[in-house]
Backbone as JSON Lines, residues from 0, in Angstrom:
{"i":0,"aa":"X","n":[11.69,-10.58,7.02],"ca":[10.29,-10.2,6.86],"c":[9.82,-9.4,8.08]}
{"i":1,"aa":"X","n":[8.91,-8.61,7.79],"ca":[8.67,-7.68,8.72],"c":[7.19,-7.57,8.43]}
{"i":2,"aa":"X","n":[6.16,-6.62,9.24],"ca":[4.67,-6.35,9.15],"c":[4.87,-5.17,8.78]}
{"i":3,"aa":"X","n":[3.4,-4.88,7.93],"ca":[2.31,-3.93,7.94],"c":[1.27,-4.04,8.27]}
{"i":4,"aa":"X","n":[0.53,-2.7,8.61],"ca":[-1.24,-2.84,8.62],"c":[-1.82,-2.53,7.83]}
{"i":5,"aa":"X","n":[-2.58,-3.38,6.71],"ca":[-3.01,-2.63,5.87],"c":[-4.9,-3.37,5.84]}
{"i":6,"aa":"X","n":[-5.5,-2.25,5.82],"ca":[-6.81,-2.42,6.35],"c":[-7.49,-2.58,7.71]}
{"i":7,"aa":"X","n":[-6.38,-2.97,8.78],"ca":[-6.43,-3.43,10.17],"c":[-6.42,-4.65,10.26]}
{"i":8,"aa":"X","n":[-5.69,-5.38,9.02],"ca":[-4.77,-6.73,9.2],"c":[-3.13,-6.37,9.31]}
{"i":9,"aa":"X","n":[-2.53,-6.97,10.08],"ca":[-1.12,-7.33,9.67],"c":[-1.26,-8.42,8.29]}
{"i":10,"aa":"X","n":[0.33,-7.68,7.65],"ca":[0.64,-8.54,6.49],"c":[2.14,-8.58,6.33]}
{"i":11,"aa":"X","n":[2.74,-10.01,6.16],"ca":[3.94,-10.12,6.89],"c":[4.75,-9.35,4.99]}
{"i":12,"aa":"X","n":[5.51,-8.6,4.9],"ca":[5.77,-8.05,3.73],"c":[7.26,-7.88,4.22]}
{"i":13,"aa":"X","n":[8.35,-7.77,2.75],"ca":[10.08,-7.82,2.86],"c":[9.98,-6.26,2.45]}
{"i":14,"aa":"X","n":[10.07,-5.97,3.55],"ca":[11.02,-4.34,3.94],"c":[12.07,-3.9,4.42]}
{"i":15,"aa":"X","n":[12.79,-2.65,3.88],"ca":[11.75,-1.99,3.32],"c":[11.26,-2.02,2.23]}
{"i":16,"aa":"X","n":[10.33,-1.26,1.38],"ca":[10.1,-1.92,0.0],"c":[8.77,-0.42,-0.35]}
{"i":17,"aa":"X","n":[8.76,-0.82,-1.49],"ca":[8.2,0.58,-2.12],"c":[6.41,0.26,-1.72]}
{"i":18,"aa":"X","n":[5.6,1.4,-1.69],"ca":[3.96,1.25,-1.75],"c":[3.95,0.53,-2.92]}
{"i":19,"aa":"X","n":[4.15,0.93,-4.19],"ca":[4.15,-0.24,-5.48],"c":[4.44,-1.56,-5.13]}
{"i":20,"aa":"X","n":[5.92,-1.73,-4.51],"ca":[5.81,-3.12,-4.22],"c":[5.27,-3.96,-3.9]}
{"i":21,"aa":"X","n":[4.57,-3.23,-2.76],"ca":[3.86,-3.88,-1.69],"c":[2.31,-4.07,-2.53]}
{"i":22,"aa":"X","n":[1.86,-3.22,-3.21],"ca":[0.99,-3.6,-4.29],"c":[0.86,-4.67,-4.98]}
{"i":23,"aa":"X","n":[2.27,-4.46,-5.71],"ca":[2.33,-5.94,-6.75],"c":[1.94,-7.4,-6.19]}
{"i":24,"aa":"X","n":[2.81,-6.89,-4.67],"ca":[3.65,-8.61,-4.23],"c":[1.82,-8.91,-3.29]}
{"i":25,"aa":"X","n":[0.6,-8.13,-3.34],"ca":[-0.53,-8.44,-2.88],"c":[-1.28,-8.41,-4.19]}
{"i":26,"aa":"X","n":[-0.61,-8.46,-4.84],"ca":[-1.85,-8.79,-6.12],"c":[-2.85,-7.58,-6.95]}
{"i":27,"aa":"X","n":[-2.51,-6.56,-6.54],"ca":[-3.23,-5.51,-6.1],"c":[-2.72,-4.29,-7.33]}
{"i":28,"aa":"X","n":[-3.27,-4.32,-8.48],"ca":[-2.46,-3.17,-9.77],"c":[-2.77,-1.8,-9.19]}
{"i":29,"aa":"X","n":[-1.39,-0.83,-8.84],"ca":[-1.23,0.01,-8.36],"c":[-2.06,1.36,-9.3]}
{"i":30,"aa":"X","n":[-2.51,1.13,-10.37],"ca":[-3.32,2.44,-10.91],"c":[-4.56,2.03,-10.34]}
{"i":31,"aa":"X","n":[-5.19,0.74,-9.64],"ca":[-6.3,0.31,-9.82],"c":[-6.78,0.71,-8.02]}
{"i":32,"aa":"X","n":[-5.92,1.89,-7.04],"ca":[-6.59,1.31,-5.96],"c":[-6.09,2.97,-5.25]}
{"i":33,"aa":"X","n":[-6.36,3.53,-4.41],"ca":[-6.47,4.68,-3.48],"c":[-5.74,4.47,-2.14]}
{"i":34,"aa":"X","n":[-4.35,5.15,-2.09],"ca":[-3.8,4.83,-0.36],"c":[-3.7,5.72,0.04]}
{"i":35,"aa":"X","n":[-3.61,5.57,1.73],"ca":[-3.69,6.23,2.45],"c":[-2.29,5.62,3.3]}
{"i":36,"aa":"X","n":[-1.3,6.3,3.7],"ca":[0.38,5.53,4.29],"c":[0.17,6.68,5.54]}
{"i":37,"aa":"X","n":[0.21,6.01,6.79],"ca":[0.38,6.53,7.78],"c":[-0.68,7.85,8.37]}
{"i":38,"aa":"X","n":[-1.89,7.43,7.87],"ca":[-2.77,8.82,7.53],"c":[-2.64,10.09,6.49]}
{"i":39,"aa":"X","n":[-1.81,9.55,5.66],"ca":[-1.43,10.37,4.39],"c":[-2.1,10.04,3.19]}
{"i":40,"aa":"X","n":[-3.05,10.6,2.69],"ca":[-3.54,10.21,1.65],"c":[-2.06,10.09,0.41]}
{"i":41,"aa":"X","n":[-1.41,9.16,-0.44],"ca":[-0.78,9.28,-1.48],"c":[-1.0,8.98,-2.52]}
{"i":42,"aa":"X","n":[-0.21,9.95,-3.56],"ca":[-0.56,10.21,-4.83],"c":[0.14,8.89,-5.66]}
{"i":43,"aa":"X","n":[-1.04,8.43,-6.49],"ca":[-0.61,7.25,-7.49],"c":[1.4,7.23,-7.81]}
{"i":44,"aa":"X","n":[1.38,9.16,-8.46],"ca":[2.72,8.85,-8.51],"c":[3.76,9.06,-8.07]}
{"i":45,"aa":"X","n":[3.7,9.0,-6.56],"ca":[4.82,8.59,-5.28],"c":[4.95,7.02,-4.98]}
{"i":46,"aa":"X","n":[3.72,6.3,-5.67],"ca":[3.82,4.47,-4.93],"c":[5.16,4.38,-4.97]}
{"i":47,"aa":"X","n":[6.09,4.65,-6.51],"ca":[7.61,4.0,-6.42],"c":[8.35,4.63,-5.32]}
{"i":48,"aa":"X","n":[7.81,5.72,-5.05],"ca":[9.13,6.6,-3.96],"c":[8.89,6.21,-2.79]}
{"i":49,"aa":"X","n":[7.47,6.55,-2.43],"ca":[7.22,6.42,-0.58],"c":[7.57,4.95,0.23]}
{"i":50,"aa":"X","n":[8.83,4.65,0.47],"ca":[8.52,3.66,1.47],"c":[8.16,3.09,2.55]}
{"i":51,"aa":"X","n":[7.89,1.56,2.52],"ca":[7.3,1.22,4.06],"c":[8.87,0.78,4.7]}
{"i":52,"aa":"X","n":[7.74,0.82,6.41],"ca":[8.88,0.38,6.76],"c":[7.61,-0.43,8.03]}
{"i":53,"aa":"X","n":[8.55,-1.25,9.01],"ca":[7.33,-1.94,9.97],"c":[6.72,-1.26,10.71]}
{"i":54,"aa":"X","n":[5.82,-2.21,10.73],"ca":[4.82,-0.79,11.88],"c":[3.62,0.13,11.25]}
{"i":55,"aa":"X","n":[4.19,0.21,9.46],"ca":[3.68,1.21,9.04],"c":[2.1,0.81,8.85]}
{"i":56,"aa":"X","n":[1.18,1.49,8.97],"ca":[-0.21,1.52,8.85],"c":[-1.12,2.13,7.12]}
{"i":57,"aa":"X","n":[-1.65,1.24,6.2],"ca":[-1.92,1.44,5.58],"c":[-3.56,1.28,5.22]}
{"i":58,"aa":"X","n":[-4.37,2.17,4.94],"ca":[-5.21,1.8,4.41],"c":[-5.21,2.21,2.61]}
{"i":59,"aa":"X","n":[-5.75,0.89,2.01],"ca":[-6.09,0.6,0.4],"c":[-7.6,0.83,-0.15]}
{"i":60,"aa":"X","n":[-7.58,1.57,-1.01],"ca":[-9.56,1.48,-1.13],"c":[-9.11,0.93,-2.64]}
{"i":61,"aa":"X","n":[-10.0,-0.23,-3.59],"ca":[-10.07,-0.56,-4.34],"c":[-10.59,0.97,-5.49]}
{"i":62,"aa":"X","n":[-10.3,0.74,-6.54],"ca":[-11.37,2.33,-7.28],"c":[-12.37,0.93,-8.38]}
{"i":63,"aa":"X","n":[-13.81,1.21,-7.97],"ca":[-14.62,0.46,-8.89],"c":[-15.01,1.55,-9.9]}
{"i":64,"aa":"X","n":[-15.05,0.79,-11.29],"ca":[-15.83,1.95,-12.62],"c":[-17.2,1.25,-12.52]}
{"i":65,"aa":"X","n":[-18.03,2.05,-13.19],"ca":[-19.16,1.21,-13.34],"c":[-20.09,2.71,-13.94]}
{"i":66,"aa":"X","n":[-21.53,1.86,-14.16],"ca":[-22.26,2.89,-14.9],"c":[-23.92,2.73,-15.3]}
């Protein structure tokens, strides 16, 4: 087990491992949320490709619908 930062928490996560993964294994449905990997904004469909690795810095924005 190794860290990430995601939000400006550490989160102890098994890397390396995909942005999707790291989605799932936080509960978190990967069409349902906006990242940003290392100051990179990424596109929904790279989650399976881009991996983490430790160290790496993530911010997540939830996407709310509403009306």
């Amino acid at each position: 087990m190794n860290e990430v930062t995601a939000n400006g928490k550490s989160i102890a996560a098994k890397l390396p491992c995909s942005i999707e993964e790291f989605l799932v294994a936080q509960n978190l449905l990967p069409r349902s949320v906006v990242v940003e990997h290392n100051g990179e904004a990424v596109a929904p469909s790279e989650f399976s490709r881009r991996q983490l690795n430790a160290g790496d810095r993530l911010e997540i924005v939830k996407i709310v619908a509403g009306g």
